[in-house]
C-alpha positions in Angstrom: 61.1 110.8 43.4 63.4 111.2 40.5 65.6 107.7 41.4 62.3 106.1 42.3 61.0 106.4 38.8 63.5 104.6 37.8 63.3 100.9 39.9 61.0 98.8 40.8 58.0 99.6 43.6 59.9 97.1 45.8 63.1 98.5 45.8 61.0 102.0 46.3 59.9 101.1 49.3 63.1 99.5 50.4 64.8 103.2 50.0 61.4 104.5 51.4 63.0 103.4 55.2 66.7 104.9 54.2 66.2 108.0 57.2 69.2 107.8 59.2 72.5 109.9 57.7 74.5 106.9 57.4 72.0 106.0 55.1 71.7 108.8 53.1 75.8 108.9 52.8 76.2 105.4 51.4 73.3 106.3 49.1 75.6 109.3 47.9 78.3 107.0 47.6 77.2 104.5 45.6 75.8 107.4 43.2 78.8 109.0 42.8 80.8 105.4 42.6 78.4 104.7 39.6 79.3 108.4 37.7 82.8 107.7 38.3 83.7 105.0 37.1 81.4 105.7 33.7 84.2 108.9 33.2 87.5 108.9 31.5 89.0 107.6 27.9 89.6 104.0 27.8 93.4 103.1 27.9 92.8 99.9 25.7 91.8 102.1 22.6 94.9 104.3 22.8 95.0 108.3 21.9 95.7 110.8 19.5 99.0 113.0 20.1 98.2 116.1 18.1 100.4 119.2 17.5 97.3 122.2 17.7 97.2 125.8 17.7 100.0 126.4 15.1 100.2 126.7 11.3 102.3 123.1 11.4 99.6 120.5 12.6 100.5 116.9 13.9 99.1 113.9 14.7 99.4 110.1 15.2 97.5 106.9 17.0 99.6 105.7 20.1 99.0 103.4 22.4 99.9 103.4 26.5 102.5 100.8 27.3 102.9 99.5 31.1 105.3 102.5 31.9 102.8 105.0 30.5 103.8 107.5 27.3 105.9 110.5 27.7 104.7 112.8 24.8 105.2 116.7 26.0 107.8 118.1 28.2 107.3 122.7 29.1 110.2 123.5 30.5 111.4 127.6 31.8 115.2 127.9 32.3 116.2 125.4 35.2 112.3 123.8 35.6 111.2 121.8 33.5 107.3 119.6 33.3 107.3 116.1 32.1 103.7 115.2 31.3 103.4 111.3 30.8 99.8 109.3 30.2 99.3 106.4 31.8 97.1 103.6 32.5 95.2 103.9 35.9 93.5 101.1 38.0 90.4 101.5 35.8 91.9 101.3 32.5 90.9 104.9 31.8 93.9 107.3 30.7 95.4 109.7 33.5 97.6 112.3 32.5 100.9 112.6 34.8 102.9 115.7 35.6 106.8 115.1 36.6 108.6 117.9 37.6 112.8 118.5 37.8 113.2 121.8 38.6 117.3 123.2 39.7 117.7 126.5 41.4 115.2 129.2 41.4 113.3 128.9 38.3 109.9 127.6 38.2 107.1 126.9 35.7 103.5 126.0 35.7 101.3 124.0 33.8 98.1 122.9 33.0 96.1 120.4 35.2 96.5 117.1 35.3 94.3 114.2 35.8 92.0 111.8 33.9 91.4 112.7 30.6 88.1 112.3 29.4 87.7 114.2 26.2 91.1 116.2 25.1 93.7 117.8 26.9 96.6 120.2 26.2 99.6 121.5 27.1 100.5 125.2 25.3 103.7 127.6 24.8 101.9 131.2 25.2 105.2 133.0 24.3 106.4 133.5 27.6 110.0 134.7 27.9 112.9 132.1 28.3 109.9 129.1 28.1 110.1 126.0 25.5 107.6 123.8 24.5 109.2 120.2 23.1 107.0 117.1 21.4 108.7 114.1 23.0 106.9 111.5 20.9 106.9 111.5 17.0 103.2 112.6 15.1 102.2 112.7 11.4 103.0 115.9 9.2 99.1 117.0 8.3 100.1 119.1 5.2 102.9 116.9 3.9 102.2 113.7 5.6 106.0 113.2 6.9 106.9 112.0 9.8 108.0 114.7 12.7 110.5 113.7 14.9 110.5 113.5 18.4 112.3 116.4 20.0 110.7 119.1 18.0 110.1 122.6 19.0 106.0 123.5 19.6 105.0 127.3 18.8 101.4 126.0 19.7 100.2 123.3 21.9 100.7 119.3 22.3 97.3 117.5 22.8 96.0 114.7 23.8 92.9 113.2 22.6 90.6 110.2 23.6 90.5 108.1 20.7 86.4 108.3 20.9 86.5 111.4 20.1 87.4 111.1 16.5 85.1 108.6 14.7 86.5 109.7 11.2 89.6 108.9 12.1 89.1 105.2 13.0 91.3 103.6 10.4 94.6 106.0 11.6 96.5 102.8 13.6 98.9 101.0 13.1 102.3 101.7 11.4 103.2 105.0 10.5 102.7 104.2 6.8 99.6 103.0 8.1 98.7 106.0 9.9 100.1 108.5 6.6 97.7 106.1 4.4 94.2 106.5 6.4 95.1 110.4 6.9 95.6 111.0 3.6 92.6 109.4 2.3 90.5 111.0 4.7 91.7 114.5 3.8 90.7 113.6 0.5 87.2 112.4 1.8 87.1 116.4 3.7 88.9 118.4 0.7 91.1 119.5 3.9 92.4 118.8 7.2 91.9 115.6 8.2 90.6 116.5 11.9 88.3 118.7 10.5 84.5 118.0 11.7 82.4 120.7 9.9 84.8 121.6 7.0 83.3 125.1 6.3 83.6 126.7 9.5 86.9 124.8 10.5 87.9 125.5 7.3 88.1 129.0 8.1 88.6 129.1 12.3 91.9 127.2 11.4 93.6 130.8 10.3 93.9 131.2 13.9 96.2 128.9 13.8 98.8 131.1 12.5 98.0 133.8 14.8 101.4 132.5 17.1 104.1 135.4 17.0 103.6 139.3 17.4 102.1 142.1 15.2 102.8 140.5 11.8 101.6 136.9 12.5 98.3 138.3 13.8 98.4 140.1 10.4 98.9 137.1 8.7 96.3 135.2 10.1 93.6 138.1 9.2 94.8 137.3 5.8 94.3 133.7 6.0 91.2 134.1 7.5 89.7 136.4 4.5 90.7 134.0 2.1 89.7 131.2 3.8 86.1 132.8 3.6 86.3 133.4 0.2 87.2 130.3 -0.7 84.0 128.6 0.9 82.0 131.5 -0.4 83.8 130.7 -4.0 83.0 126.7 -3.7 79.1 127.8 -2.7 79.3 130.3 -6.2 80.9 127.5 -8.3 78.8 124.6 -7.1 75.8 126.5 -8.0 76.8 128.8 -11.6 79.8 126.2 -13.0 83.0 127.6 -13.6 83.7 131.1 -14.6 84.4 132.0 -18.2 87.8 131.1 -20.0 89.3 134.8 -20.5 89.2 135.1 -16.3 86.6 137.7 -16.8 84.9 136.0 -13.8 87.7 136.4 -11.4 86.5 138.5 -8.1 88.8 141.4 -7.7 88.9 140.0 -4.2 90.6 136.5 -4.2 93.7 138.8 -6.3 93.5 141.0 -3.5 93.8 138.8 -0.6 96.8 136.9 -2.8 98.1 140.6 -2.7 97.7 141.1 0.9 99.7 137.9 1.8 102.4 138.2 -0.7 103.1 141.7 1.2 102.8 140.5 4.8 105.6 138.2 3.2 108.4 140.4 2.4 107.3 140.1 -1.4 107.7 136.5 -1.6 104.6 134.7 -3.4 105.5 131.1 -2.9 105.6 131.9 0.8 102.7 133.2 0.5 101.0 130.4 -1.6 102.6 128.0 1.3 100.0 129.8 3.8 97.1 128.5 1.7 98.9 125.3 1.2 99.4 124.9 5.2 95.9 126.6 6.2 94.2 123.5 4.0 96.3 121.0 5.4 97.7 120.5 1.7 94.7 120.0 -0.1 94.8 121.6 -3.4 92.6 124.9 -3.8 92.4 127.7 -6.4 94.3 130.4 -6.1 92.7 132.4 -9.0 89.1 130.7 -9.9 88.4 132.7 -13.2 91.8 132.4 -14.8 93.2 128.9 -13.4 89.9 126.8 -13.6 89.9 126.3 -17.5 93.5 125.5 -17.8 94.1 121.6 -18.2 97.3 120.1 -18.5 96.4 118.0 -21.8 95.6 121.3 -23.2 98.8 122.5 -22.2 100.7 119.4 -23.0 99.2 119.2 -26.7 100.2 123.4 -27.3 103.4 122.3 -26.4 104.0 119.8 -28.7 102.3 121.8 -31.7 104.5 123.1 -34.4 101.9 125.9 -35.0 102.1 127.1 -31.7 104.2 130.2 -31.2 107.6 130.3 -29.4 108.4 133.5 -27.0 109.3 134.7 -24.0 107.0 134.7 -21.5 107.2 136.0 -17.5 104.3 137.9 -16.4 104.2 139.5 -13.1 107.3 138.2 -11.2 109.9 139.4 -9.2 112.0 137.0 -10.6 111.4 138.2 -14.2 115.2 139.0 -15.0 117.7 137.5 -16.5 119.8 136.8 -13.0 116.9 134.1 -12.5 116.2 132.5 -16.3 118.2 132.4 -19.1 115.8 133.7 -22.4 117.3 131.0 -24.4 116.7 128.2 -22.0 114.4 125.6 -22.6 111.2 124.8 -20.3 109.5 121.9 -21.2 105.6 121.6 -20.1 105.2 118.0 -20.5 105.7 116.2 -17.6 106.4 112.9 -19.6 109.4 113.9 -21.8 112.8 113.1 -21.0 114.0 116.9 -21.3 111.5 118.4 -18.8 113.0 115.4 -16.5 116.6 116.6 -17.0 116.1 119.9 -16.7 113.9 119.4 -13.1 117.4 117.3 -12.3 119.8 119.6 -13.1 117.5 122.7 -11.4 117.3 120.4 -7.7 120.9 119.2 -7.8 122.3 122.9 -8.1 120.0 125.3 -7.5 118.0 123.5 -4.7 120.4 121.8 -3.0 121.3 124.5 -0.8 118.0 126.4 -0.7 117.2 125.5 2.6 119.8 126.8 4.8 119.1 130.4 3.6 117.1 133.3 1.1 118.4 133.0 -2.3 120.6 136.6 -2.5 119.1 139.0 -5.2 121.1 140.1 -7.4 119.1 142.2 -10.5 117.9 145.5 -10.1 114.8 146.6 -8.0 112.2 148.7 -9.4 111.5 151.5 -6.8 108.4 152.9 -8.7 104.6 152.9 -7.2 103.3 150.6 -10.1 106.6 148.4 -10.1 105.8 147.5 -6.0 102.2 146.7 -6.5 102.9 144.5 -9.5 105.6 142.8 -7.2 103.2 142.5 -4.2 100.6 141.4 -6.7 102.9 138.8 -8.0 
């Protein structure tokens, strides 16, 4: 009765005389002939390669040549899973597993098969087992480009490209590809894949949930502050911005700050790279009351005053000593003088040159008292 209400009183008596099996099966057929071939991601509009599940997201617009896309390969000591996309009789995208396994060692994977909506392929931490992107994706927080070859804490996905309408514009070239992402984290005030900011906004701390004890820590953290910042915006959108002397500042977003800065060995910019990753790069407050009213032309025209007074100032730092900053040396505000330029020079070409092969050794001496470590962790 169902199909009948849908064709014509003809063709309803036609299927009226359908009693043999035969019949019935070819009926069945044709049904499930119809529902097939209406399934599956088109090959002709490409798909996303993302890098999920970890703090470092990735993504980028490729399309499936005639010998299909290698993007992800899981391998476990002597075994290792090649997963390629490809282009099947349909056009619809099918998802390929190719395995080279020596010895004794084996691994298993994820199902493979058409993809209709997303698919992914994840390192859960299992001993001796590697994860590799084998296809290069956009940086999401810094908008670089990420090599093919690199190492996945998370998961590798593939993603129909119907599945993100936001993300229409993210083809072509690289540059391209960095262009549209950018702007549209700018249109979301976050991660560009982001489809209901406020509640991805603060489900993507599970992101960083990837280690053991003190990444699970870590992601609590993120998690708190993530819901204090929408709770902030929701305060701010509706009172304005706090008063100038910080008096407005919730003893919470200083203690979440505090929280983070201690689940990282005491180190605030690693810290403030959390908030900077968990937003995908997008700029947010890190203290509302006291930040908010500062503006750099304010700042700028202090600087250049002759009334304004000269001292020494370092609140709050663990880097408040003179091993770090020399009292007499001069750090200039404005951004548009030829000092502050030289100085930024001479700071990257020998301090920072070398930074990132390991922790700058500390050299000054370490206050051991109660007050001393919570103004540290505090920062």
């Amino acid at each position: 009765r169902h199909l009948g209400s849908r064709i014509s009183p003809s063709h309803q008596r036609s299927l009226s005389g359908l009693r043999t099996p035969v019949d019935t099966m070819l009926l069945v057929l044709l049904c499930f002939l119809v529902v097939t071939t209406s399934l599956g991601a088109p090959c002709k509009a490409g798909v996303f390669v993302e890098l999920v599940k970890q703090p470092d997201l990735g993504l980028k617009h490729v399309s499936i040549g005639k010998d299909g896309l290698t993007f992800a390969r899981l391998t476990h000591g002597t075994c290792s899973l090649n997963y390629v996309a490809t282009c099947n009789a349909d056009g619809k995208v099918s998802i390929e597993e190719k395995r080279e396994c020596v010895g004794l060692d084996r691994v298993h994977g994820p199902a493979v098969g058409l993809l209709e909506h997303s698919w992914e392929v994840c390192d859960h931490g299992a001993h001796q087992t590697e994860l590799k992107l084998l296809t290069s994706v956009v940086d999401l927080i810094f908008e670089h480009e990420v090599a093919a070859g690199a190492l996945v804490l998370g998961c590798v996905r593939l993603t129909a490209f119907e599945d993100f309408p936001a993300l229409a514009k993210v083809r072509g070239s690289v540059a391209e590809q960095q262009a549209a992402l950018a702007a549209r984290k700018a249109e979301v005030g976050g991660c560009p894949t982001w489809k209901n900011p406020r509640e991805d906004a603060v489900s993507r701390a599970w992101d960083f949930a990837v280690g053991g004890y003190k990444d699970k820590a870590i992601s609590a953290s993120v998690y708190a502050y993530q819901s204090y910042l929408v709770r902030a915006a929701d305060h701010l959108r509706k009172s304005g911005p706090p008063p100038p002397d910080g008096t407005g500042e919730p003893i919470e977003g200083f203690t979440l700050i505090g929280t983070m800065i201690g689940l990282n060995d005491q180190k605030n910019t690693e810290a403030y790279l959390l908030i900077t990753k968990a937003n995908c790069g997008w700029n947010v407050p890190m203290g509302i009351g006291v930040m908010a009213p500062i503006k750099f032309d304010v700042v700028a025209s202090m600087s250049r005053s002759e009334h304004q007074q000269r001292d020494w100032y370092c609140p709050w730092s663990s880097a408040c000593d003179d091993v770090c900053w020399d009292k007499t040396l001069p750090i200039f505000l404005s951004s548009d003088a030829i000092e502050h330029t030289q100085v930024r020079q001479l700071w990257d070409e020998v301090t920072l040159k070398d930074a990132h092969i390991a922790d700058f050794p500390y050299e000054g001496d370490v206050e051991t008292s109660l007050l001393g470590t919570l103004r540290h962790a505090i920062g």
